[in-house]
N, C-alpha and C positions, 0 to 999 in steps of 0.2 A: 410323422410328427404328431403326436398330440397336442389337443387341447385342453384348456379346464374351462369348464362350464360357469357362467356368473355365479350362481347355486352353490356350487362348491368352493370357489374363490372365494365367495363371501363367511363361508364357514369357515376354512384357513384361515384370511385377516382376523376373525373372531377369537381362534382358537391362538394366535398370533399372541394380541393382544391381552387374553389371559392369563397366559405366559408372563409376560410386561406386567402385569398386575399384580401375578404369585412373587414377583422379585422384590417388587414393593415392600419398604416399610408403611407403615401408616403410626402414626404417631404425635402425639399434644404436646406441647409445649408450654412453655408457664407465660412466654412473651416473644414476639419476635422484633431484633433491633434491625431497623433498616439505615443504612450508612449510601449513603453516594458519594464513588469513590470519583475525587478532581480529577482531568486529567494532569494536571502537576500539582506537588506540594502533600500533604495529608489531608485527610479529611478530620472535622470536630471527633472529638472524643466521645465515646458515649458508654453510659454501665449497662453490664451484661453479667450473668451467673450461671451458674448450675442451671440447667434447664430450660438454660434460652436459647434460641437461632437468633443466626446473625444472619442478614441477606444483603450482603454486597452487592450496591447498584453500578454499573461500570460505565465509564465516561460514553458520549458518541461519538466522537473520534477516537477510534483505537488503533490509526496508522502508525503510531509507537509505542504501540503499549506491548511488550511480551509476556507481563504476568502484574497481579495483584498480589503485595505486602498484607494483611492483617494481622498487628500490632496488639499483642494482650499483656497487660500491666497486672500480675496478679497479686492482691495484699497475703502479706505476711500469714494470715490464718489459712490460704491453700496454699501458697509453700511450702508449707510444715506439711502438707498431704500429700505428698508427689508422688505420680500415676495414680490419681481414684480421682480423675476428672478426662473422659472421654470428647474429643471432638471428631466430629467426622463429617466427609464432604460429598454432600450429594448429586445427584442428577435429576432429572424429570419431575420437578417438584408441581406439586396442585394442591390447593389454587395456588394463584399468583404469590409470593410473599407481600405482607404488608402488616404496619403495626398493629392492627387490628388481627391478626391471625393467630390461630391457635392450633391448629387443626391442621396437620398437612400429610401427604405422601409424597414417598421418592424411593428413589436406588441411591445406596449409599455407594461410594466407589473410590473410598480412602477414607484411616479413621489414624488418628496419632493420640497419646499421651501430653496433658501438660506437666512439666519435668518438675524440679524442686525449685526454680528459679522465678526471679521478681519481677522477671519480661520473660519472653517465648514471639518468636514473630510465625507466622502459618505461610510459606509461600505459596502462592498458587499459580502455576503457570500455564499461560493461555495461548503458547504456539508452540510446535514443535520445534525443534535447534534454538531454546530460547536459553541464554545463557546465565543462567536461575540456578543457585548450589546452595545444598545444603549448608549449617556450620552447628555450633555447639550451640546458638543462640536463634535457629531458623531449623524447621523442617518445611521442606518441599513436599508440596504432593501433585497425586496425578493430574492430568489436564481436564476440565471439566467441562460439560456442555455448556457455550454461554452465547447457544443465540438466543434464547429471550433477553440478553443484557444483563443477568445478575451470577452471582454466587452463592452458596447456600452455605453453611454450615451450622452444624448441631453440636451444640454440649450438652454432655448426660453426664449421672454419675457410672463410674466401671465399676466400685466395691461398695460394700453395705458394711455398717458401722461406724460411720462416721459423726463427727457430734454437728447440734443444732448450730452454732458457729459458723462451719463449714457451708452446710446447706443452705444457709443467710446470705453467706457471703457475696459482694460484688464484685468487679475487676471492671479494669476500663479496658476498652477495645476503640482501636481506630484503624484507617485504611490507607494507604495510597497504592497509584500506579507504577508499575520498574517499567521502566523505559525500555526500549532496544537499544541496538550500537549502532542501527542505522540512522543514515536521511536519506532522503526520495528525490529525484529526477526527474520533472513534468515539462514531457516538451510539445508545445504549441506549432501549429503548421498554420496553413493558411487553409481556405475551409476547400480547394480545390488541390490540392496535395495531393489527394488520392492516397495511394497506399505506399508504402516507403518502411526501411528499416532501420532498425538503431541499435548502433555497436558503442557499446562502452569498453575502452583499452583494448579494442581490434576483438571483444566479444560480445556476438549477440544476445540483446536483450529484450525482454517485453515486458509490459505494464501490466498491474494488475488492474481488477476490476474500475477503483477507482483514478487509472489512469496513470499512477505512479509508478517510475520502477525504484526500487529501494537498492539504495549501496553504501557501501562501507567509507566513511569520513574520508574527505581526501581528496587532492586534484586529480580529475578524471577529464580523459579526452573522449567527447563524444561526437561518432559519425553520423550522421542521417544520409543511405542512399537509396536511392530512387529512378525509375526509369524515367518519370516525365521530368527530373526538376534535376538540376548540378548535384553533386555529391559537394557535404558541407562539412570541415571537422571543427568541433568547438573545444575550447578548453573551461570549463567550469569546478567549481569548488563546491562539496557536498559538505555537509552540517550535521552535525550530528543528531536527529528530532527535529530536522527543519525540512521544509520544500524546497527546494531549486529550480526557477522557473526559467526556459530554454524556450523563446519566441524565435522563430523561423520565419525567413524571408526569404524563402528558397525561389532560385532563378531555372528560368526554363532550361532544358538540355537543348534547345534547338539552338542551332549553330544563329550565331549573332553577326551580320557583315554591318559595316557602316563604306556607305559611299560617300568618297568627295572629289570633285569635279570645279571647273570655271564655272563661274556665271556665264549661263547661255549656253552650259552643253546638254543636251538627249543623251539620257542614258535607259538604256534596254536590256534588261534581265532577260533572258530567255526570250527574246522575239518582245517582251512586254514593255512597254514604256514605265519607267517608274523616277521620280522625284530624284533630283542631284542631293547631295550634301544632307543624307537621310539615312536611319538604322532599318535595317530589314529583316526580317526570321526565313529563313527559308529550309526546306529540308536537306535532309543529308546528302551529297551525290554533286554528280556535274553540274554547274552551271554554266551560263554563258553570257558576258557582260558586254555589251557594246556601248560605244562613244562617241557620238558625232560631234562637232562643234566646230563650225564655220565651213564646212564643207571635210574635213580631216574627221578620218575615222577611226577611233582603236576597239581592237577586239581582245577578250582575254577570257579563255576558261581558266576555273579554279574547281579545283573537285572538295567542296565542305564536309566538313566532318563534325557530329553531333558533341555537342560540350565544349566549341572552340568560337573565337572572336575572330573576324577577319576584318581589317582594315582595306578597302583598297579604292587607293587613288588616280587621278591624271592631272599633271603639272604640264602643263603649254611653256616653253620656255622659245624667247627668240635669238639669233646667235647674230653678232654683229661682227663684221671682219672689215677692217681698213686694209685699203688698196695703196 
């Protein structure tokens, strides 16, 4: 087995990275419009042209969000130009976007035409299996990097001879969020729960990072089982863009006995004196009960079984017979 030396690892990362650089565009802009997209509703309207970026800021909760709408209203004077206005959607953008910026690099990684029409919407979809379609009035494009939180995109011009008009011209752009088709399932235990699992409709499930598992609208039967604590099944109703909160009050698996006895009898678990008319935990397996009271004794094993109640009593009765 080889190794690589710091020395040359560090040349590789370098030679790595300028690779990442040669892919780069570098390129000015006339202005860049910054938009924050709500997590519901649209965002304001703002004008944009020829030669501006637009940087889509995206809400901080995105447990519903599977893609961003960008919404272009275009006037009449680029209508009449249809395909000689390029956008396109980047990655790895530096610096930061902001209205102050003019000046950026990136990897482009989707570009579209705006068509001859007085609206165009841009989808952009931000998870895989997102249920986001193209139509006569939307293009979709690829999925884009959006852990710094935003979206980038660029309008240029694609053809030369265009008239002063044109090149003037403004259009409005705005934003919102596309929802998913799910809601989410957050279930709460008690902080001594330990570890345990969760079957949604008899299949298992897990939570993602932030604790949620995500399902499709609908009454769902959920189990919780576990080795320390009862196996629980619930029935809840999921939402569509909403949380479902599932608190747990889960009961131990050790077998549960409640005794009841006379006032004034001894009673003895296993050789041990323990309290008449009391709930006890005890493990799984044989035990053995005894009964003294008033000089009378009863004895009774029961063999307990984990995740069961047992009741068990002693009734003194006197019998009376006429002669």
């Amino acid at each position: 087995m080889s190794f690589i030396s710091k020395k040359s690892f560090l040349a590789l990362a370098l030679f790595a990275a300028l690779l990442a650089a040669a892919d780069a565009d570098v390129f000015r802009t006339r202005k860049t419009v910054c938009i924050k997209v709500p997590a519901s509703g649209s965002s304001e309207s703002k004008t944009c042209g020829i030669n501006d970026c637009v940087a889509a800021f995206l809400p901080e909760d995105m447990t519903f969000v599977q893609g961003v709408e960008i919404t272009v209203k275009i006037p009449q004077a680029l209508a009449a130009y249809r395909n000689t206005i390029l956008y396109s959607l980047y990655n790895n953008i530096s610096p930061l976007p902001s209205e102050k910026g003019i000046d950026y690099s990136g990897t482009e990684i989707y570009s579209g035409l705006y068509p001859g029409q007085l609206a165009w919407t841009i989808a952009v979809p931000l998870v895989k299996g997102n249920t986001i379609k193209t139509s006569p009035y939307a293009d979709k494009t690829l999925i884009p990097d959006t852990s710094r939180g935003f979206i980038f995109l660029r309008n240029q011009l694609a053809m030369k001879g265009v008239p002063k008009s044109v090149m003037e011209a403004e259009f409005e752009v705005s934003a919102k969020a596309v929802a998913t088709d799910y809601g989410a399932l957050k279930v709460a235990a008690p902080a001594d729960a330990g570890e345990y699992s969760v079957f949604v409709d008899d299949k298992p499930v897990t939570a993602n990072e932030k604790g949620l598992i995500l399902l499709k609208p609908g009454k769902r039967n959920v189990s919780i089982v576990s080795d320390k604590f009862r196996n629980e099944t619930r029935a809840v109703m999921i939402a569509q863009g909403e949380i479902t909160k599932l608190s747990l009050d889960l009961q131990s698996v050790a077998p549960s006995v409640r005794v009841s006895a006379p006032e004034g009898t001894k009673v003895y678990v296993d050789g041990i004196e323990s309290a008449a008319n009391s709930q006890l935990e005890l493990e799984s397996g044989e035990h053995v009960f005894k009964f003294n009271l008033g000089g009378y004794e009863v004895t009774k094993k029961v063999n307990i079984q984990n995740g069961k109640s047992y009741n068990i009593s002693v009734n003194v009765d006197a019998s009376v017979k006429e002669e």
